[in-house]
C-alpha positions as CSV (number, residue, x, y, z in Angstrom):
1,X,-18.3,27.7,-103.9
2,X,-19.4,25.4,-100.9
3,X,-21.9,27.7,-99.1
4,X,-21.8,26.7,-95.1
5,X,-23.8,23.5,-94.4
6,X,-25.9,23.4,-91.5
7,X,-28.4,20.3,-90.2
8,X,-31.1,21.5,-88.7
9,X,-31.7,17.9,-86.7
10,X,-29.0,19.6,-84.4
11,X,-31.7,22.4,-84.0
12,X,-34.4,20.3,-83.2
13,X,-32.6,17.3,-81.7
14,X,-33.5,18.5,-77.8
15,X,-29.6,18.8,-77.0
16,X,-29.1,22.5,-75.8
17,X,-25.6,22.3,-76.4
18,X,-25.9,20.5,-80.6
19,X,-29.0,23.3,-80.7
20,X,-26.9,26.2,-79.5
21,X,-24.3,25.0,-82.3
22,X,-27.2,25.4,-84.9
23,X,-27.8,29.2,-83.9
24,X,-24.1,30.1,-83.9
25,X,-23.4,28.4,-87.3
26,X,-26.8,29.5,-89.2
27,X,-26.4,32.8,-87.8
28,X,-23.0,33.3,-88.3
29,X,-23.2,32.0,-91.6
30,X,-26.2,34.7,-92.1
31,X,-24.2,37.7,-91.4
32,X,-20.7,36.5,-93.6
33,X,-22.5,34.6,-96.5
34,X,-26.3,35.1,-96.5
35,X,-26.8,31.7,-98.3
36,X,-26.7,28.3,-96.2
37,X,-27.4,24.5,-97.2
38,X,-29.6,23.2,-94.7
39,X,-29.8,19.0,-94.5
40,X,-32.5,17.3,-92.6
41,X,-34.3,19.9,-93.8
42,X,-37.9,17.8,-93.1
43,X,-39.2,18.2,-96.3
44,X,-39.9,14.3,-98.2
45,X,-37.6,13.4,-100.8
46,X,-41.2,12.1,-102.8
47,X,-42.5,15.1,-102.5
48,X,-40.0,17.2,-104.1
49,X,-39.3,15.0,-106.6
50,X,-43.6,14.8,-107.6
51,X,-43.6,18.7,-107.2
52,X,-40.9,18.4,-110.2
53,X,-42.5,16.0,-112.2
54,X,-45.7,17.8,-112.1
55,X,-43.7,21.1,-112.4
56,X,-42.4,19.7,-116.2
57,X,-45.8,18.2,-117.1
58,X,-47.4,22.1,-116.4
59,X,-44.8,23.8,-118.2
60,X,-44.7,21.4,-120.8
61,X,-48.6,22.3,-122.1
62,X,-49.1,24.8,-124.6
63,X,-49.0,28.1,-123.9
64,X,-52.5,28.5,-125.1
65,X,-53.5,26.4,-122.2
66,X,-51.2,28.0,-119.6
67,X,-52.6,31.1,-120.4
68,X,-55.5,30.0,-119.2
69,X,-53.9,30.3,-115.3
70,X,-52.8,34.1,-115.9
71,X,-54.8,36.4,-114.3
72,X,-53.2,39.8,-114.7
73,X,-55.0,41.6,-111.8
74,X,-53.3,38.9,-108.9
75,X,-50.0,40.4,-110.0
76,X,-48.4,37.3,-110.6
77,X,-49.2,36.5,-106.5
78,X,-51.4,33.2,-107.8
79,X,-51.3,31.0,-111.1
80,X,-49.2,31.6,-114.1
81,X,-46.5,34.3,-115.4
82,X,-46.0,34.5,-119.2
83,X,-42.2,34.7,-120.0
84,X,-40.7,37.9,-119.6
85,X,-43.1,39.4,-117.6
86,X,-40.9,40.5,-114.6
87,X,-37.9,42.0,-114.2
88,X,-35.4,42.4,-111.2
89,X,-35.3,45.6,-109.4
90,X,-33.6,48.5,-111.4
91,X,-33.5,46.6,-114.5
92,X,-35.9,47.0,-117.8
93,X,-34.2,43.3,-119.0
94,X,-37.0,41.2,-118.2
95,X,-36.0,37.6,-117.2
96,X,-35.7,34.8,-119.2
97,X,-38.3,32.8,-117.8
98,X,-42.4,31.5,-116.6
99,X,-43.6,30.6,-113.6
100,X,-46.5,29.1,-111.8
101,X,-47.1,30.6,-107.9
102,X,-49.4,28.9,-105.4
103,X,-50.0,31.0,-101.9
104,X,-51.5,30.7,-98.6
105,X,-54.6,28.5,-98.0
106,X,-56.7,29.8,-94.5
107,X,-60.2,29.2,-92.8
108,X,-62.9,31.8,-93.6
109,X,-62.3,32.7,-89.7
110,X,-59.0,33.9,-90.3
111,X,-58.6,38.2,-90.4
112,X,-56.6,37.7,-93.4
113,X,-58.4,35.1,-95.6
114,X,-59.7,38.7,-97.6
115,X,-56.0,39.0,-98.4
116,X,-55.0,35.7,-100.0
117,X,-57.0,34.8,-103.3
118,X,-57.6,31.4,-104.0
119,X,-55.0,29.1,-105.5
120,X,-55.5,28.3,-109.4
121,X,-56.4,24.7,-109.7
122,X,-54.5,23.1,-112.9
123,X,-56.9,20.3,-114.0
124,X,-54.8,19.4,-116.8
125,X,-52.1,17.5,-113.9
126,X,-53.8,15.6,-112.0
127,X,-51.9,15.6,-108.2
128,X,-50.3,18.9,-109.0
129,X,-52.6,21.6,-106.5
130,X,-52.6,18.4,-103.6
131,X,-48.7,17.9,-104.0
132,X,-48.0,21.8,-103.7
133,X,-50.8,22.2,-100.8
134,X,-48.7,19.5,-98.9
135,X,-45.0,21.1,-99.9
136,X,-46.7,24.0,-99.1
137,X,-47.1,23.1,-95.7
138,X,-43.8,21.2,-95.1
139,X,-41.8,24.3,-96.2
140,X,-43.5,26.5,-93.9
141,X,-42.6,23.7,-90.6
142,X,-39.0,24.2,-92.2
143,X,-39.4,27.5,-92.0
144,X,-40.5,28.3,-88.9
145,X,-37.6,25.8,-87.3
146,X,-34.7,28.2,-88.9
147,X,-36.6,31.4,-87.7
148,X,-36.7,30.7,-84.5
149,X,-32.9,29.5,-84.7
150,X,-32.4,33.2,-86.5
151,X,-34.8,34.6,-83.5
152,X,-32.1,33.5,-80.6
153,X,-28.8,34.5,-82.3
154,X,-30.8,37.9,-83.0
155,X,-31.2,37.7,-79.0
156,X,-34.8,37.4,-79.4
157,X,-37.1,35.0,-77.7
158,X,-37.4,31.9,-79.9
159,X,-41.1,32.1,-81.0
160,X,-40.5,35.9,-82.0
161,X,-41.3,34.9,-85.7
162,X,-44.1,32.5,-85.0
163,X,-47.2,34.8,-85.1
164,X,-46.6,36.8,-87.4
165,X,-45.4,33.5,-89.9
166,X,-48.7,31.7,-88.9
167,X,-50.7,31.9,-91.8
168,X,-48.8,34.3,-93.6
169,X,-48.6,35.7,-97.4
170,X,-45.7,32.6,-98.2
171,X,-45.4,32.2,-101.8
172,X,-44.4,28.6,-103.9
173,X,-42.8,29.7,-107.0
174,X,-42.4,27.1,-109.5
175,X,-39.8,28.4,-112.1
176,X,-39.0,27.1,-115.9
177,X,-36.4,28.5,-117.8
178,X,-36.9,27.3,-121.2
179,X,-34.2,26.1,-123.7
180,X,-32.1,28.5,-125.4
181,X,-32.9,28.8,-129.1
182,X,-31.0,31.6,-130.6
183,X,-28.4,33.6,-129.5
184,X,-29.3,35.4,-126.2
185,X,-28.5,39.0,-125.7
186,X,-27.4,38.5,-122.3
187,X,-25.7,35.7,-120.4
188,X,-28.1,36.3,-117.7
189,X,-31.3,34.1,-117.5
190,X,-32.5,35.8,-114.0
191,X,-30.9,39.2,-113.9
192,X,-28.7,39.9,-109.9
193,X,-31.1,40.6,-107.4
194,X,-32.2,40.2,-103.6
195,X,-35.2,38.1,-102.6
196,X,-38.2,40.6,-100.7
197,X,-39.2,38.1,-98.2
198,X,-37.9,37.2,-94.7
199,X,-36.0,33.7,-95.4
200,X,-36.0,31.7,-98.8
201,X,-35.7,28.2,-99.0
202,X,-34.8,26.6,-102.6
203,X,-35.2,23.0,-103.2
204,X,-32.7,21.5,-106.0
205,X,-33.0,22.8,-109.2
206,X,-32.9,21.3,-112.1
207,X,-29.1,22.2,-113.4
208,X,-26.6,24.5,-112.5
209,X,-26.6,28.1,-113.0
210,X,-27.1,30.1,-109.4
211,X,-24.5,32.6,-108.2
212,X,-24.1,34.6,-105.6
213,X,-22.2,37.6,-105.1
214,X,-19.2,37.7,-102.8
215,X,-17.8,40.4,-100.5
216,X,-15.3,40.7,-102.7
217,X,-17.8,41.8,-105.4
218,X,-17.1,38.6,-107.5
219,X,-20.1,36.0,-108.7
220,X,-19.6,32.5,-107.7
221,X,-21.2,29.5,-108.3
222,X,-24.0,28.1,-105.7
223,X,-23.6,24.1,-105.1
224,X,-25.9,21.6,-102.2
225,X,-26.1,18.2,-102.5
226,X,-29.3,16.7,-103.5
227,X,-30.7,15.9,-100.2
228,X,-29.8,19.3,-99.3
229,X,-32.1,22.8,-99.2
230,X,-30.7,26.2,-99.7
231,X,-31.8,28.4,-97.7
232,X,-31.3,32.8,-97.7
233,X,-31.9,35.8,-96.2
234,X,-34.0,38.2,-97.7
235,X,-34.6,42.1,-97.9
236,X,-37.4,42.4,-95.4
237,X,-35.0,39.9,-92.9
238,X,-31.9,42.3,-93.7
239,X,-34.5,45.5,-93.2
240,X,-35.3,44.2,-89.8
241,X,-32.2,43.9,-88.7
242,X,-30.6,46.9,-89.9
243,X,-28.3,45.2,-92.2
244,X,-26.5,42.3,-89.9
245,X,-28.0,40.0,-91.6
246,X,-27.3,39.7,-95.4
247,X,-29.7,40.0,-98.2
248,X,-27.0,38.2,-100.5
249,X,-27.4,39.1,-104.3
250,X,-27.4,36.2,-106.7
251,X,-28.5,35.7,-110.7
252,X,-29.1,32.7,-112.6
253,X,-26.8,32.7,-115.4
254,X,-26.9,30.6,-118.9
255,X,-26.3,27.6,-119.3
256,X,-22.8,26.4,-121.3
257,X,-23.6,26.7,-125.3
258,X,-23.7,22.3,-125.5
259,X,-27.1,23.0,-123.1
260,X,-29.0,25.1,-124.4
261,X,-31.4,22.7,-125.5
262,X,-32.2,22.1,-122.0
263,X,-35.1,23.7,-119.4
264,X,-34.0,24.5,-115.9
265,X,-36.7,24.1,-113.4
266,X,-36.8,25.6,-110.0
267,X,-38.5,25.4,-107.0
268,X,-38.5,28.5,-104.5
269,X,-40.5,29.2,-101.0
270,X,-40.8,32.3,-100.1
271,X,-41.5,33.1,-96.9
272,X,-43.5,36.1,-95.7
273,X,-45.1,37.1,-92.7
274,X,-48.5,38.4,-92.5
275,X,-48.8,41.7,-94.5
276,X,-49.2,43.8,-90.8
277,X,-46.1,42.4,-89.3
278,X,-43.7,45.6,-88.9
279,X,-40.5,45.8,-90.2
280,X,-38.9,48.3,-88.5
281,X,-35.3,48.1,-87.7
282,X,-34.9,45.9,-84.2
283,X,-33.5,48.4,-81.1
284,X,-30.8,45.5,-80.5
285,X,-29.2,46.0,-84.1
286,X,-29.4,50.0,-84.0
287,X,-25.9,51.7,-82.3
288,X,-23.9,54.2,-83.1
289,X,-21.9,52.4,-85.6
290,X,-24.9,50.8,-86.9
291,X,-27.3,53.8,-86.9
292,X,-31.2,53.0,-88.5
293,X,-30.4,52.6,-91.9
294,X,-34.6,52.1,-93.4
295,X,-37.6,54.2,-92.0
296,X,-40.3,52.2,-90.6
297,X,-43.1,50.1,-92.6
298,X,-44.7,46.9,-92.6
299,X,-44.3,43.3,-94.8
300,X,-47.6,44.3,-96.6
301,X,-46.4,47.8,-97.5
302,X,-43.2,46.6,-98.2
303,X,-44.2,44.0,-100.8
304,X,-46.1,46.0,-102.6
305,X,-43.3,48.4,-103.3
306,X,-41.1,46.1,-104.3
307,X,-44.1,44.0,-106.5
308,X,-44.3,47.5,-108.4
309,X,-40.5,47.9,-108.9
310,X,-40.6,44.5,-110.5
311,X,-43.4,44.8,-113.1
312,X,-45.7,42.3,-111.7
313,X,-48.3,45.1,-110.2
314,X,-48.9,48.9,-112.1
């Protein structure tokens, strides 16, 4: 399935008219699909491709020495996450997979520096904790760009998102599916579920295997083009606005039987605003055939519901 392809240089490009395009295709796209492919997406081509290399090289150590970057009590919010640790939401399968998460870096001035541990420094890969600080930072820009695009079809003003994104709990998930060496019990690697955050934006993985799930209830395949991100809506974006736009469900799904020898490697931000942003449903997408469909609570609250129904926090 071609997901809707959108180029954000049309938001940016100063034309009201090519930026008013942007809104009305992103958005539009948004409440049908929930999953776009975003090109011009500002984020290097050298940079994703060193975030990979270093990705492999991390994964690639023993576990012994991996083990080294768990630390339990950060719920899996900073450093390394043994295989099979989590699980999607309403599941007990846990997914076939590890993975490395690097978060928010802020000044000791900041009211939420208490909130954000420290990143876990891998001195094994030399380049790897400056080359995610930097994506880090190019993924948030992106970000921010398509929220504000999402803030104006939502009829909001365009900086709505801004505050409350500035120097929030984002998360960079580096993923490693490893190969396939017996016969699997499921065909599922990453069991269906929704993202928590507000937007998610995916740089290409490594091999196939992402699906989505249609309105007609059937999984289809999720294809972009190299220099192409995708980019989707997630539950606390959906909660906000009262279900118009979709928190699609998707799974990552085995590979064919002639590739199981091979990893899959991906490359997730996860964008979150600060943990006192509210999430309650906006007036403008509440009528009477749209009544409030989730009581009120805010992005922290939120995430650490969801963290528990995962298995990453008791």
């Amino acid at each position: 399935m071609a997901i809707p392809v959108v180029n954000l240089a049309d938001f940016l490009s100063g034309d009201p008219i090519l930026k008013n395009q942007f809104v009305q295709q992103l958005g539009k796209a948004y409440e049908e699909v929930g999953f776009v492919a975003v090109k011009n997406h500002g984020i290097p081509n050298e940079l994703i491709d060193d975030m990979y290399k270093y990705v492999q090289q991390f994964f690639s150590m023993p576990i012994e020495k991996k083990k080294h970057y768990e630390i339990p009590e950060l719920a899996g919010q900073r450093g390394y996450t043994s295989f099979g640790r989590e699980h999607a939401k309403g599941s007990d399968a846990p997914d076939l997979k590890e993975f490395y998460q690097h978060g928010q870096t802020v000044s000791d001035d900041i009211p939420e520096k208490d909130e954000y541990p420290d990143n876990v420094q891998i001195h094994e890969v030399p380049g790897f904790s400056e080359t995610f600080n930097k994506a880090y930072r190019a993924f948030e820009k992106s970000g921010k760009s398509l929220l504000q695009a999402i803030a104006l079809y939502l009829g909001l003003d365009e900086h709505f998102f801004d505050n409350p994104i500035t120097d929030g709990n984002s998360i960079l998930r580096a993923i490693h599916y490893p190969p396939i060496t017996q016969e699997p019990k499921s065909a599922i690697r990453a069991e269906q579920h929704e993202d928590i955050n507000l937007i998610t934006l995916l740089v290409g993985a490594s091999a196939d295997g992402l699906q989505i799930l249609t309105k007609q209830n059937e999984w289809v395949g999720v294809t972009s083009l190299p220099e192409q991100i995708v980019v989707n809506v997630g539950d606390m974006l959906q909660r906000l606005t009262n279900n118009k736009l979709r928190s699609t469900t998707h799974r990552v799904v085995n590979p064919p039987r002639e590739m199981w020898h091979t990893s899959r490697f991906s490359i997730p931000f996860f964008l979150h605003p600060k943990s006192k942003m509210s999430l309650a449903c906006l007036p403008s997408c509440i009528d009477a055939n749209h009544p409030k469909a989730y009581p009120d609570t805010t992005a922290g609250e939120y995430l650490d519901e969801r963290l528990r129904e995962i298995g990453l926090k008791k």
